[in-house]
N, C-alpha and C positions, 0 to 999 in steps of 0.2 A: 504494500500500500504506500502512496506517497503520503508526505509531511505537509501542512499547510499549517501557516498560526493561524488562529480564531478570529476573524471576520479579515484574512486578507481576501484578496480576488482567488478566486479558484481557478484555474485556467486546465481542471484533469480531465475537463469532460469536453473540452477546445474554446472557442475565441468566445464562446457566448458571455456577455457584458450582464453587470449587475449580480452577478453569483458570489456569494463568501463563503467560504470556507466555516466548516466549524467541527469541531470532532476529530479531525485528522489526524491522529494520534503518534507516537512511532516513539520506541526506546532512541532516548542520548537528547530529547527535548525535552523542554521544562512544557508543565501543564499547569491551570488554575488548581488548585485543591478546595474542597468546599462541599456543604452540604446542597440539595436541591431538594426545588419544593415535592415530597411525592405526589402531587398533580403532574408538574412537568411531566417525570419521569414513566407514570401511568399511560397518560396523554400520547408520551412519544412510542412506547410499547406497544398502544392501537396502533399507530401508522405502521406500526413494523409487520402486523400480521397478511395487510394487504398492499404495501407500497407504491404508488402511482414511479413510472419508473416513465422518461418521455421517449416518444418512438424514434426520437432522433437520433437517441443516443444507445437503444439496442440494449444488448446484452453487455456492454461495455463494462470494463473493472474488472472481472475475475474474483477470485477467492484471497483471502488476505485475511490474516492470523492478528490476535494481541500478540502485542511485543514484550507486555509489560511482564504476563504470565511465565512462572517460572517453569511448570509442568503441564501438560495438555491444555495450549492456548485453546479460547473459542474462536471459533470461527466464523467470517461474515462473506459474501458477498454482495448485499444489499446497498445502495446509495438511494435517499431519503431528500425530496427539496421542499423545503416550507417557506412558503412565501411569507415575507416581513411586511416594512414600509420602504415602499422604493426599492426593495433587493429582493434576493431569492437565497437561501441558505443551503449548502450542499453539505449532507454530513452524509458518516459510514452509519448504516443502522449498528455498527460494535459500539457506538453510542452509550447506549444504555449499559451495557457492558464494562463501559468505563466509566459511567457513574456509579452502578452498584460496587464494582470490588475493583474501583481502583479510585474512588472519590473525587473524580471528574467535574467539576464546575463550568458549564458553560456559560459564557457570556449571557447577563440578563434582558438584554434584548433579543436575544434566540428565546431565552425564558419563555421571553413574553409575546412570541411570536409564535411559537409552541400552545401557547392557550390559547389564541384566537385563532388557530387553524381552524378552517372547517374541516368534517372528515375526508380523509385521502379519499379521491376517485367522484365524490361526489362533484356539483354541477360548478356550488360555490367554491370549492379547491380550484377546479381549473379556472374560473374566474378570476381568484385569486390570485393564482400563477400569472395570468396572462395581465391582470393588473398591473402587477409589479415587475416588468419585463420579460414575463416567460413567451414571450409569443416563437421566436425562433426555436425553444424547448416543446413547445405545444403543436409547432406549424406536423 
């Protein structure tokens, strides 16, 4: 998996504008430490069961392990985007992962962009995407 700091520009999924980064984890970088609200965390464990994933981008990512784990990492391939204000959020769904046992604190304006998602797949998710610049994600 690549490295991204928390809310730079994401540029893994190619040139699409308005995407941050958030979650992007990887041993030998520093992370926030911190509690989160178990809303968030709940909230973000929905999107994980059914992920809106964009057709653009395909199967793209591959399989990709915690680094953090010292004995049988978990495993993800899922990428997860929740649209903000004005951006679009690209995390791994190992997300959650590294909020439970590794004390992951994201940035709280993912927080809080996490609670007003509507649900993944639904009419107003894509709405929301395409609000906040997903149109070339959505096309």
């Amino acid at each position: 998996m690549a490295w991204f700091a928390d809310l730079s520009p994401c540029d893994y999924f190619g040139e699409f504008k308005g995407i941050r980064a958030i979650g992007w984890l990887e041993e030998g970088h520093a992370f926030v430490l911190g509690k989160v609200d178990r809303a968030v965390y709940d909230k973000f464990r929905e999107f994980c069961r059914d992920p809106w994933t964009p057709a653009t981008l395909g199967a793209m990512g591959g399989v990709y392990g915690c680094t953090f784990c010292q004995y049988e990492p978990i495993i993800g391939w899922q990428n997860l985007f929740v649209p903000g204000r004005g951006v679009i959020y690209a995390c791994p769904a190992l997300i959650t992962h590294y909020m439970n046992a590794h004390s992951y604190a994201p940035p709280q304006e993912f927080c809080d962009a996490v609670m007003a998602c509507p649900p993944m797949r639904s009419m107003d998710y894509l709405k929301a995407i395409l609000a906040n610049g997903g149109r070339e994600l959505a096309a």
